[in-house]
GUKOL-483297 format. One record per residue (C-alpha): x, y, z; residue in one letter. Coordinates in steps of 0.1 Angstrom, whole numbers, plus 5000, padded with zeros to 4 digits. Example, Ala and Ser with C-alpha at 12.3 -4.5 7.8 and 13.67 -1.06 7.14 Angstrom:
2
<node east="5123" north="4955" up="5078" guba="a"/>
<node east="5137" north="4989" up="5071" guba="s"/>
***
This chain:
253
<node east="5000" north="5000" up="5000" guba="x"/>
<node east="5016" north="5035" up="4990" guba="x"/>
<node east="5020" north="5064" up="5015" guba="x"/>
<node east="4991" north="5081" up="5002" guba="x"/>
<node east="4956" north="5082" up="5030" guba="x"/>
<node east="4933" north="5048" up="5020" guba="x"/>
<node east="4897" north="5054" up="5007" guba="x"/>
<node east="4868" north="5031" up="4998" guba="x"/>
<node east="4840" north="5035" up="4976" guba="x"/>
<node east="4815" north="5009" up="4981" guba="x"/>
<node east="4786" north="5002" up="4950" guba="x"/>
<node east="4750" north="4996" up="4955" guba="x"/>
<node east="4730" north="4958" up="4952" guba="x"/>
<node east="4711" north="4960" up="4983" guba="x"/>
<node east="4713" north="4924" up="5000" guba="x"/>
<node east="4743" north="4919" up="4984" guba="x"/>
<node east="4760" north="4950" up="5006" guba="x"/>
<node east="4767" north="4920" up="5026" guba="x"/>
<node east="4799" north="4915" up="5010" guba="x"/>
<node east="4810" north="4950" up="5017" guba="x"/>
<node east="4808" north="4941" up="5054" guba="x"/>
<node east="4828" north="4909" up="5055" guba="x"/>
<node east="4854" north="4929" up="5031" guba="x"/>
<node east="4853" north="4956" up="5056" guba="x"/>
<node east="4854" north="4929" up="5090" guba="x"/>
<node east="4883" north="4916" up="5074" guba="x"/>
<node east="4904" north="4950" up="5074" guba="x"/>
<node east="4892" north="4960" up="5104" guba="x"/>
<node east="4905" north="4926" up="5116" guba="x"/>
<node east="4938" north="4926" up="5095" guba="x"/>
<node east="4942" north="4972" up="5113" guba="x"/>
<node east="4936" north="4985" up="5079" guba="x"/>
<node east="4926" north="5026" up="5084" guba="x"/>
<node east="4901" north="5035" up="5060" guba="x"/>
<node east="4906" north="5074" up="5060" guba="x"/>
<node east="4878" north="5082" up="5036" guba="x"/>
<node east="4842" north="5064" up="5022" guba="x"/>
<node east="4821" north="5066" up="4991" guba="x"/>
<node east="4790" north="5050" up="4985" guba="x"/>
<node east="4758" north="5044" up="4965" guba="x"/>
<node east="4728" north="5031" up="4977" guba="x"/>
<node east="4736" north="5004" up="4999" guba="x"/>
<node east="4769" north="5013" up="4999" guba="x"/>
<node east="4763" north="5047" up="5006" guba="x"/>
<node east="4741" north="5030" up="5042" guba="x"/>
<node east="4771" north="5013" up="5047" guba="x"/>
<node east="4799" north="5038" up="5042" guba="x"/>
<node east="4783" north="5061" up="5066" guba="x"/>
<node east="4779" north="5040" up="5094" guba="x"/>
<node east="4809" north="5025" up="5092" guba="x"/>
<node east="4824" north="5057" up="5093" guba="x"/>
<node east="4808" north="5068" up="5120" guba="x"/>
<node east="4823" north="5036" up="5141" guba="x"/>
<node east="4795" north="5010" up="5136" guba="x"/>
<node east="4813" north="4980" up="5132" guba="x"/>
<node east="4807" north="4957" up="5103" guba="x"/>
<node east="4792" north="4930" up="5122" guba="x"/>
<node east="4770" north="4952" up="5142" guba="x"/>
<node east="4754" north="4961" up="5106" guba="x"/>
<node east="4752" north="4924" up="5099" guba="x"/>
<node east="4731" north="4921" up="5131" guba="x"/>
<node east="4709" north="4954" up="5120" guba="x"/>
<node east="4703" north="4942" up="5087" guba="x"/>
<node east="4691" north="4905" up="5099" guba="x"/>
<node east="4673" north="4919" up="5122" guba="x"/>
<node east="4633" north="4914" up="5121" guba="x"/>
<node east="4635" north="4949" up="5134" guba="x"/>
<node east="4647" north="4965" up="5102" guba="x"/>
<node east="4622" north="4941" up="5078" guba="x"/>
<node east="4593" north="4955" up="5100" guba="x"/>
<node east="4605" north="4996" up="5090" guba="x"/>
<node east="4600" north="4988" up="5055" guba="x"/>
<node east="4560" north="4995" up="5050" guba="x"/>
<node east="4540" north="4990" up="5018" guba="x"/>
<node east="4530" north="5019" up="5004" guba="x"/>
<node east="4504" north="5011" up="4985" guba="x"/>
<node east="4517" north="5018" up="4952" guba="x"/>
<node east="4520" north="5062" up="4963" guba="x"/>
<node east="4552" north="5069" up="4943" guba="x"/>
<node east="4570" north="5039" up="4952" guba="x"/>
<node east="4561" north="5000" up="4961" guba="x"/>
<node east="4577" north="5003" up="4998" guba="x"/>
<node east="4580" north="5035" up="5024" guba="x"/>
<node east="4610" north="5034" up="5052" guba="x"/>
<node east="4597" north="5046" up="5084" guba="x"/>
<node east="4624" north="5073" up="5089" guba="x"/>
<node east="4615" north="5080" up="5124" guba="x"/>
<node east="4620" north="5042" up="5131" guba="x"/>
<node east="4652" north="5044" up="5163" guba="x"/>
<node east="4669" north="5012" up="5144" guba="x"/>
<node east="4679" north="5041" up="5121" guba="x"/>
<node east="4697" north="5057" up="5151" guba="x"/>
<node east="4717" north="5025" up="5158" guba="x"/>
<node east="4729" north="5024" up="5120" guba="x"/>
<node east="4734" north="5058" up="5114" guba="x"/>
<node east="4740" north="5075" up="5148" guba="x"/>
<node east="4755" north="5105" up="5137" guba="x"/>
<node east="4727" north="5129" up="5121" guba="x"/>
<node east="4750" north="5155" up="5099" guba="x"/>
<node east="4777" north="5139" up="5076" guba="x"/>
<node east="4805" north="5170" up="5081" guba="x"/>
<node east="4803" north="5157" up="5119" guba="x"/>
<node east="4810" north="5119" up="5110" guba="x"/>
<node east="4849" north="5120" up="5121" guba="x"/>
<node east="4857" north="5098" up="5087" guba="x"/>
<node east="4853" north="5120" up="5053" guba="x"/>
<node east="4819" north="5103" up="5035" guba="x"/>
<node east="4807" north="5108" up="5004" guba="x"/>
<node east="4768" north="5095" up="4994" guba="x"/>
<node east="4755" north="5097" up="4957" guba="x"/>
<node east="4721" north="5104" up="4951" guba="x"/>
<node east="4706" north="5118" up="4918" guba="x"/>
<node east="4685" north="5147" up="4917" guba="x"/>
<node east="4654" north="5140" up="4893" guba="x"/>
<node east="4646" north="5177" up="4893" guba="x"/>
<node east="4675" north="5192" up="4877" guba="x"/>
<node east="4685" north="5155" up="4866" guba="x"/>
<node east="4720" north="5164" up="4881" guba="x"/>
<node east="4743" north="5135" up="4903" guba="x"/>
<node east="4750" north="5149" up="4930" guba="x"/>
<node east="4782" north="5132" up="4957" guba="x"/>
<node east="4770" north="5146" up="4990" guba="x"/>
<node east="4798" north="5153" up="5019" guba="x"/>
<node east="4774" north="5171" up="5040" guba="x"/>
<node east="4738" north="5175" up="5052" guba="x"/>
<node east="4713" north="5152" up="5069" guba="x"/>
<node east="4732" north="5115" up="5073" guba="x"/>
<node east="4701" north="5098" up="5077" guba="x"/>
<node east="4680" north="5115" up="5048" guba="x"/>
<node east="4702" north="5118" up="5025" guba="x"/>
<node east="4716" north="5076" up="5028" guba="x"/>
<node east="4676" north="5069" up="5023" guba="x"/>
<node east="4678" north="5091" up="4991" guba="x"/>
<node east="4707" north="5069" up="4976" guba="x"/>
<node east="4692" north="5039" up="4981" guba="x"/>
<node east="4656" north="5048" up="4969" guba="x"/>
<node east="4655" north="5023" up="4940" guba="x"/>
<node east="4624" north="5036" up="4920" guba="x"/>
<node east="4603" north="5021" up="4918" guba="x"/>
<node east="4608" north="4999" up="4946" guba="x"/>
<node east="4608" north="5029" up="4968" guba="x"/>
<node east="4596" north="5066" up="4965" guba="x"/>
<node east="4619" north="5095" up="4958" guba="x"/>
<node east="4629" north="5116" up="4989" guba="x"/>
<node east="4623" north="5154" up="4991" guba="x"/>
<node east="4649" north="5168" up="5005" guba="x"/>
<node east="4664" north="5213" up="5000" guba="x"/>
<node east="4639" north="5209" up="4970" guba="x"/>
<node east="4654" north="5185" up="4955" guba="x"/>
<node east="4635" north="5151" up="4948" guba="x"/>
<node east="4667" north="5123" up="4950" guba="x"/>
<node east="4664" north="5085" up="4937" guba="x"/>
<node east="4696" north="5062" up="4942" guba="x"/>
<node east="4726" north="5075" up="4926" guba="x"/>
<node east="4737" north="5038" up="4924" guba="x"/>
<node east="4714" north="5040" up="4888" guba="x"/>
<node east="4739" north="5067" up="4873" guba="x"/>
<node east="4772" north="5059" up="4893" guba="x"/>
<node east="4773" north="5026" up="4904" guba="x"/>
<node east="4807" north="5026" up="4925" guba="x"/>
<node east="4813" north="5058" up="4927" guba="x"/>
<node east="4850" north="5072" up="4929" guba="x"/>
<node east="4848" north="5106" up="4914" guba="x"/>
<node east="4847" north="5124" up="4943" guba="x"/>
<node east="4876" north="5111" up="4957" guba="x"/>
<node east="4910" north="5128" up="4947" guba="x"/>
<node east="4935" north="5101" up="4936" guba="x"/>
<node east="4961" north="5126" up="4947" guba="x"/>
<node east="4952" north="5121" up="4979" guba="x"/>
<node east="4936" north="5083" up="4983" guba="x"/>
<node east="4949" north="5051" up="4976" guba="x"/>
<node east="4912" north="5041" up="4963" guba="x"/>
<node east="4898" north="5007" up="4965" guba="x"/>
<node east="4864" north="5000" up="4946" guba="x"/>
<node east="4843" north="4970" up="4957" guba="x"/>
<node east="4818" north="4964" up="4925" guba="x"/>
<node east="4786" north="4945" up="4937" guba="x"/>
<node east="4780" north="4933" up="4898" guba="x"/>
<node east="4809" north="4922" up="4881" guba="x"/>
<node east="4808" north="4942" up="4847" guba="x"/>
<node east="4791" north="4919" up="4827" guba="x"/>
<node east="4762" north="4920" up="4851" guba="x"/>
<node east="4755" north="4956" up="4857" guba="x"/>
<node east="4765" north="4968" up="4821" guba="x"/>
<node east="4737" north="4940" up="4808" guba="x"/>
<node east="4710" north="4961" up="4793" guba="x"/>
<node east="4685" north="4935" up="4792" guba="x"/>
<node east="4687" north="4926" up="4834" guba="x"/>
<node east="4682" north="4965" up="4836" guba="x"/>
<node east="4653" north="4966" up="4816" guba="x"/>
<node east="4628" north="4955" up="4839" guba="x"/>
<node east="4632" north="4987" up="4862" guba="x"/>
<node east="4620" north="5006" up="4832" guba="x"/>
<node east="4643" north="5036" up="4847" guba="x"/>
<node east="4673" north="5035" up="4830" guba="x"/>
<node east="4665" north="5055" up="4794" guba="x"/>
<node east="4693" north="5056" up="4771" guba="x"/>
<node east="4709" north="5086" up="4787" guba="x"/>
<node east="4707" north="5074" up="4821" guba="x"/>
<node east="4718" north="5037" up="4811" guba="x"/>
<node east="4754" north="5059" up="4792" guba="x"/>
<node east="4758" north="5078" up="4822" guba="x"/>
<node east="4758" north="5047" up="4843" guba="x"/>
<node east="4785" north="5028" up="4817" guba="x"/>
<node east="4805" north="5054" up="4809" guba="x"/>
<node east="4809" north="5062" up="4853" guba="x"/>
<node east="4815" north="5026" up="4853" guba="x"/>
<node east="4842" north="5024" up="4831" guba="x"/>
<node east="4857" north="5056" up="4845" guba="x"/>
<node east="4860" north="5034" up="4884" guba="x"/>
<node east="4878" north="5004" up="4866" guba="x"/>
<node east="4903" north="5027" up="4847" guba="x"/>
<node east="4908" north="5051" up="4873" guba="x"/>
<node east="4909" north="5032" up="4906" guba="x"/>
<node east="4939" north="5019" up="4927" guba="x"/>
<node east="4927" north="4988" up="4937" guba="x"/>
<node east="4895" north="4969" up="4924" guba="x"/>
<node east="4880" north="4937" up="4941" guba="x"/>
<node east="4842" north="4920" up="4928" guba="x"/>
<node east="4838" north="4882" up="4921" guba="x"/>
<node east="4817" north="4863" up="4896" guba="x"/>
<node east="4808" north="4846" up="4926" guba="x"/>
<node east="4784" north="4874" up="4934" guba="x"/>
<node east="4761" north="4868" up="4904" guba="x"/>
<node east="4746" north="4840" up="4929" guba="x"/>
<node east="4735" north="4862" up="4953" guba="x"/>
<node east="4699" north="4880" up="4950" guba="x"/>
<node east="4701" north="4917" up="4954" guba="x"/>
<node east="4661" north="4913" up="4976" guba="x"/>
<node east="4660" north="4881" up="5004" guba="x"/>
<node east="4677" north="4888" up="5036" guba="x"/>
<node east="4686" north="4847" up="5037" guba="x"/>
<node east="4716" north="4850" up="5017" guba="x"/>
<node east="4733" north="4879" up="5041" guba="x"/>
<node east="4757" north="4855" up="5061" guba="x"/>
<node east="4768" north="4835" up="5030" guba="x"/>
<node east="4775" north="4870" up="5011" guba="x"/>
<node east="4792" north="4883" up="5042" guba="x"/>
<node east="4816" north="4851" up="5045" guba="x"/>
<node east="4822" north="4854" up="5010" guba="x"/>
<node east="4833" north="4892" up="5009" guba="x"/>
<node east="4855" north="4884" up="5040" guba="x"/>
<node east="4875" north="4852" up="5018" guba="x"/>
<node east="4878" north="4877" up="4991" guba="x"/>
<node east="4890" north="4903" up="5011" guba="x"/>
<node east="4915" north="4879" up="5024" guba="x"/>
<node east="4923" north="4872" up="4991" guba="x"/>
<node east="4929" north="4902" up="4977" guba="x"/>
<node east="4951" north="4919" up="5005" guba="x"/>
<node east="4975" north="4884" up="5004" guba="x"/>
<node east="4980" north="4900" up="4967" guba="x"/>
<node east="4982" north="4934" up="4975" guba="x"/>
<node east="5010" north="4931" up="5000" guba="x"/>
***
């Protein structure tokens, strides 16, 4: 590893955020600082708690947890299939820390802006609100309003999402959810109905701009058996994240 500060920037999949966690238990384990976090969607969730010193098994817990599936309300079909009950305290646990410039780790979380259709990498405002807005997969979930802006999961236009961290400064390492023959599949997109053809070339071209521009990059095929919506699979997806880790770092060093 170079002298330069360490940085992550962790890509969306929802269930499959798993791996992220056993990849991050693993360096905490192994005494590896993290000095900076990106994320979308999921990744986003997980960047910003981890950052703000929730350890990676403590989010395993949270996200098994019957407590978390029993936030997550139908919302009978108003803007999105399910609602997140944003006043729900399990929230507190997983993102304790309510304004991102006051998280002690530098955080990034990208959220897209349907408004002014601008991709946006926040560093600060409201941790909690703004994590929901990065992982609102339309139409799965509704958009967030938040500073007049309405914001759907920047993981749709930037799936791991390095751009806001300055290479001159990081040693970057990217952890892709879908290896690139997954996510850059038009035809597995196509059932969202969401990503037009502007939004789909935004989304490959950002993707293409993480694997040519990052330090370190780590994603398996082995991920294409994992669903991105059952919580039964975490554990598996954690242990397998962790090996991988293991893996990759043995290389690295």
């Amino acid at each position: 590893m170079s002298d330069k500060k360490f940085a992550v920037a962790l890509g969306g999949g929802a269930a499959k955020g798993a791996f992220h966690l056993g990849i991050l238990h693993f360096m905490e384990e192994s005494r590896i600082e993290i000095d900076a976090y990106s994320g979308s969607s999921i990744g986003a969730i997980i960047s910003a708690s981890h950052a703000s010193g929730v350890k990676a098994k403590e989010q395993l817990k949270i996200f098994s947890s019957q407590e978390l599936k029993d936030i997550l309300k139908f919302n009978y079909f108003r803007n999105g299939l399910i609602r997140i009950q944003r006043e729900a305290k399990l929230l507190d646990h997983l993102l304790p820390i309510k304004q991102l410039e006051k998280i002690p780790k530098k955080v990034y979380v990208c959220a897209y802006d349907l408004k002014k259709r601008k991709l946006h990498y926040f560093d600060k405002g409201d941790t909690q609100i703004l994590c929901m807005a990065s992982s609102a997969l339309v139409p799965l979930f509704e958009p967030v309003n938040y500073k007049n802006m309405y914001l759907i999961d920047g993981g749709l236009f930037d799936s791991v999402p390095i751009k806001p961290l300055n290479k001159e400064i990081y040693e970057i390492l990217a952890i892709d959810l879908f290896p690139s023959s997954n996510i850059l599949d038009k035809k597995k997109m196509n059932p969202f109905k969401i990503l037009k053809k502007k939004f789909f070339t935004q989304l490959y071209e950002n993707h293409i701009f993480t694997i040519k521009n990052t330090d370190q990059y780590l994603t398996t095929l082995k991920l294409k058996d994992f669903s991105m919506f059952t919580f039964k699979q975490l554990d598996e997806c954690f242990n397998l994240g962790y090996k991988e880790a293991k893996k990759h770092f043995l290389k690295a060093s």
